[in-house]
N, C-alpha and C positions, 0 to 999 in steps of 0.2 A: 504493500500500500504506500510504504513513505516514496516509491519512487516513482509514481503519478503525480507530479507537481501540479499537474491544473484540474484533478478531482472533484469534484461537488462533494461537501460534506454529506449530504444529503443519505446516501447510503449507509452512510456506517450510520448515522444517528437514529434510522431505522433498527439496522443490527443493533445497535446498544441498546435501544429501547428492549429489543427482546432480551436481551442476554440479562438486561438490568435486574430482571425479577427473579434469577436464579442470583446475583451477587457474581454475575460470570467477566473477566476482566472482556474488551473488544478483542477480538481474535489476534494473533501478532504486534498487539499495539505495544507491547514491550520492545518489539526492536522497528516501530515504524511508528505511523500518526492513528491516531486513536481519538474516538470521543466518549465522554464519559458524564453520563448523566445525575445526579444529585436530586432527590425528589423526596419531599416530604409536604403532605395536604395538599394546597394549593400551589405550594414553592416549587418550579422546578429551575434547574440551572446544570448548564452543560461547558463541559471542562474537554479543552486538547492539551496533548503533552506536548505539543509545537510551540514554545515559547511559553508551555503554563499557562495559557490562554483563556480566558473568560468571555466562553461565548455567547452566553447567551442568560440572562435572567426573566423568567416568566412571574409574573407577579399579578395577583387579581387588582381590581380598583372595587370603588365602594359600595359598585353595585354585582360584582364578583364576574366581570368581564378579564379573561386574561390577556395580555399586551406582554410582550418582548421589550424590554425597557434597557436595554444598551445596545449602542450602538455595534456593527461589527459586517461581518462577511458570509457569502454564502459558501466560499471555495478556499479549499489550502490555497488557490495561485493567491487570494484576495491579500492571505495572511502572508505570505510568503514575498509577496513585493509590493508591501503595504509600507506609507511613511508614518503612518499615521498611529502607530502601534497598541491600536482596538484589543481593548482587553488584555493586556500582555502584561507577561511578569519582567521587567527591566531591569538591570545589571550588567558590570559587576556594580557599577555606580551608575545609578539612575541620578535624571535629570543633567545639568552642564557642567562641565571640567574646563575654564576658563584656558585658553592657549594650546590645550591639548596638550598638558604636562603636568606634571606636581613632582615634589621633592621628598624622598621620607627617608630616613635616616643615612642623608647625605649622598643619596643614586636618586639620580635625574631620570623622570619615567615619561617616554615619550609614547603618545597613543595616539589611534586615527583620527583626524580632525573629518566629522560628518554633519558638522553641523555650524560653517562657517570655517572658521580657522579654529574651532571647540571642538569637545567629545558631548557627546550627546547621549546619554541612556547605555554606554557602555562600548559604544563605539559603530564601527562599520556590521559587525556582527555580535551582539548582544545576547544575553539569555530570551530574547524575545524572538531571539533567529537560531533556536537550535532547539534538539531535537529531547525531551528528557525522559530518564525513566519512570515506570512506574512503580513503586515501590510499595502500595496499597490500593483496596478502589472495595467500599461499598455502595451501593446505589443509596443506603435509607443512610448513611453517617457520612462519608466523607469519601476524598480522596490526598493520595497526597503524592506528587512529582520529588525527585530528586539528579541533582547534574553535579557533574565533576568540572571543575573549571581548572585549564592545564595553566600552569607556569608559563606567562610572557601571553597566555590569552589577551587581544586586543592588547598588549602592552602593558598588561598589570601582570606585578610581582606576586609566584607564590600557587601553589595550588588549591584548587579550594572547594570544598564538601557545600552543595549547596540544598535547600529543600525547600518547598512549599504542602501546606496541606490547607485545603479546603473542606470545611467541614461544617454539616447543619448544626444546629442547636436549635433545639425547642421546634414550634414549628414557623418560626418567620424570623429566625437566624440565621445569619452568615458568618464562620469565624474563619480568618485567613489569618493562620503564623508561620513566619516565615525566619528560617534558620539557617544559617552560615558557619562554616568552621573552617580556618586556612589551618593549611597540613603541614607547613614547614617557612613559611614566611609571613611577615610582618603585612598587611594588604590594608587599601582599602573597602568599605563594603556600604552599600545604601540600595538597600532594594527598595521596588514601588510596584504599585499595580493600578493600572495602565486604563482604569475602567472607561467609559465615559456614557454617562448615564442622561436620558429623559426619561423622566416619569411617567410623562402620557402616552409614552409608545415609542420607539427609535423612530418610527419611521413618520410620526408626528411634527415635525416642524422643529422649530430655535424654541429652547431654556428659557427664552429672558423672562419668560411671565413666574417662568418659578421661583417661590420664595427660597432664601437662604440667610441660617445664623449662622457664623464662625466663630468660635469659641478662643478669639484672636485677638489680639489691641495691637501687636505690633508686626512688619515685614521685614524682609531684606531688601530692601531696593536694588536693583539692576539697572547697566549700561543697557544702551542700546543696541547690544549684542546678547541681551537678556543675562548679563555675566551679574553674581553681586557685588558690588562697591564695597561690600565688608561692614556699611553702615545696618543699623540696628532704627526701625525708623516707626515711632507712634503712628498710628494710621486714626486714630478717635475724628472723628468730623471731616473725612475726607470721602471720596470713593471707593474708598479701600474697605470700609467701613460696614462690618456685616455682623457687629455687637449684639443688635436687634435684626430679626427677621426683617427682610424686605426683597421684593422681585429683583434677578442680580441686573434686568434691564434696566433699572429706574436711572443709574447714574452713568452705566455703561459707556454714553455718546461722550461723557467730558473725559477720556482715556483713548491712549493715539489707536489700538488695536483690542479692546476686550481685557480679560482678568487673564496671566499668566503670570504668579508672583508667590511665592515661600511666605506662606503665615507662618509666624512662632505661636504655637500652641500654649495659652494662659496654663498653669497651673491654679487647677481648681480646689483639689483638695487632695490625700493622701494615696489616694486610687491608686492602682497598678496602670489603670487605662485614664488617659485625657478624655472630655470629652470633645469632638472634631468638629460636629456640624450636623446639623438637620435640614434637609431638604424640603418643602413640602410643593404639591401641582395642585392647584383647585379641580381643574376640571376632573381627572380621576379621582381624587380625595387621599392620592396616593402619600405616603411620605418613606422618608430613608434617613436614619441618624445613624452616625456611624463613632466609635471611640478607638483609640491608637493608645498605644505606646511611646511614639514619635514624639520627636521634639517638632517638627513642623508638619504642615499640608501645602502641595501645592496645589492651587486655587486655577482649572484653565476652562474658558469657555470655547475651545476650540475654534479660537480664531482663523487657525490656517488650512481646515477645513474648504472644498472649495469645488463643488460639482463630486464629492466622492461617493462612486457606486457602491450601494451598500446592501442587506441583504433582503433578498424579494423585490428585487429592481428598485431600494427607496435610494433616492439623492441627497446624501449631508451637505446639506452648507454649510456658510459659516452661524455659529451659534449652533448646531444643531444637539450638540453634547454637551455637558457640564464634567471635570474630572478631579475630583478629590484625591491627591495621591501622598497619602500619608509618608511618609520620610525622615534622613537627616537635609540640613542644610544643604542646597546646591553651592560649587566650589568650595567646599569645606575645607579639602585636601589645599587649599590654597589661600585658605583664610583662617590664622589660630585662633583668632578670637573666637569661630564658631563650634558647636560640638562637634570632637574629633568622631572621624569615620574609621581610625586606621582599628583592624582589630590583630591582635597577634596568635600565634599560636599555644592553644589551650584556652583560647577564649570562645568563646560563644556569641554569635549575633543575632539577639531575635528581634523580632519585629511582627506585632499583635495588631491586629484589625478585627473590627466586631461591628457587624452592619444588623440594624434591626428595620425588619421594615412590615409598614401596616401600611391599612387603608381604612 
């Protein structure tokens, strides 16, 4: 199967459907692309091992009509030479690497610039463009992918043990932890996922009507290479400003392109989890609040979105998706002031997301 590049999902998500009620993995999907479905009540949601992928979330609304509410692809070609990286688990270091280099204990690490003269989500080839194993898969609990990342991948130091599991809770939970261990070197590490959500349907229209809180008062501010300036910057009474609920359209026009910016996450209270943000759509009654771990979220209204064929013939413009992707800081590795990425060996790196969703 992996070596059908331009396949229609469409078949296997049939087969999985069957296999799903015996708890049977997809046929071969160990050493090829696979999908893998997740179902509890109303919840259902379908997972590829192509990049750790998040295909698809089916979700009732208030009047218990179900809608596909993220955006994404009908076809491995879609994922496969997509820029836009619909649902995908990002790495080694998600989000930008200013210059396409950082420094760590004194070796200068030069990596593929893909995003300007930057590294972007891990490079030219990223955990969103490779293939992972499966290492568990029940249909009514969870699943969960695991990759090996070789020494001098994309230009980062270090081998490295990497995992995701997805996994229901209750029946209108989502928990995604995600775990890291280098094997023999000092590395960086900032995984994310890559969602990008509407509430009233993917294939409904632009976000802007929908409301959002961020559980945020201050940014990183970014060049106009979207790099950060290293400043630390109050957002209270600006655009930026998502303290209280409100449509993220209301201020959108006075900002040169949409929201694409690193909230620091308020510290609320003693919790293990921040909490991130709540989404809500009037017209489905739908909503989404989600809680991290993370020191930050980055906030994107998929601005560069732009005629993208998506799946069942809908067209993404811009606006059409909203992405929450919980994180550390972008260019970390190149700014100490911010919370370091590097993690070493016999350390651990997780990284907890907890998405609850009603209608």
């Amino acid at each position: 199967m992996a070596a059908v590049k331009a396949m229609s999902f469409a078949p296997l998500f049939l087969l999985s459907l069957l296999l799903a009620a015996h708890n049977v993995v997809v046929s071969e999907a160990r050493k090829g692309v696979g999908i893998y479905v997740l179902r509890r009540g109303d919840l259902t949601l379908q997972f590829t091992n192509y990049g750790a992928t998040m295909l698809s979330v089916i979700l009732p609304d208030k009047d218990g009509n179900l809608s596909d509410v993220i955006l994404g692809y009908d076809t491995f070609a879609g994922y496969k030479n997509d820029t836009t990286y619909f649902g995908a688990l990002v790495g080694r270091v998600a989000n930008r690497i200013g210059k396409a280099q950082f420094t760590l204990n004194g070796v200068r690490y030069k990596l593929p610039a893909n995003d300007g003269n930057n590294t972007l989500h891990g490079g030219l080839v990223g955990f969103s463009d490779v293939i992972w194993d499966v290492q568990s898969y029940n249909t009514e609990s969870h699943v969960t992918f695991t990759y090996k990342s070789f020494d001098g991948e994309q230009g980062f130091p270090g081998d490295l043990w990497v995992s995701v599991k997805y996994m229901l809770i209750g029946r209108n939970k989502l928990g995604v932890k995600m775990e890291s261990k280098p094997l023999n070197k000092p590395t960086p590490v900032n995984l994310a996922l890559h969602t990008y959500w509407n509430l009233r349907g993917h294939n409904s229209g632009d976000i802007l009507s929908h409301k959002i809180q961020l559980f945020a008062s201050k940014i990183t501010p970014v060049n106009d290479k979207l790099i950060p300036t290293g400043e630390i910057k109050d957002i209270r009474g600006t655009p930026f400003d998502f303290l209280q609920s409100r449509p993220i359209g209301s201020q959108i026009n006075e900002l040169p392109n949409g929201y694409d910016i690193n909230y620091i996450l308020d510290k609320t209270s003693n919790a293990h989890l921040k909490r991130v943000a709540v989404v809500k759509e009037s017209v489905s009654g739908r909503k989404l609040e989600l809680w991290s771990n993370q020191p930050g979220v980055q906030f994107y209204t998929s601005n560069m979105l732009k005629n993208e064929k998506g799946k069942g013939g809908a067209i993404y413009k811009k606006y059409a998706g909203l992405c929450l992707e919980t994180q550390g800081f972008p260019d970390s590795v190149n700014h100490p002031n911010f919370p370091s990425q590097i993690v070493n060996p016999g350390e651990t790196y997780k990284h907890i997301m907890l998405y609850r969703f009603t209608a």
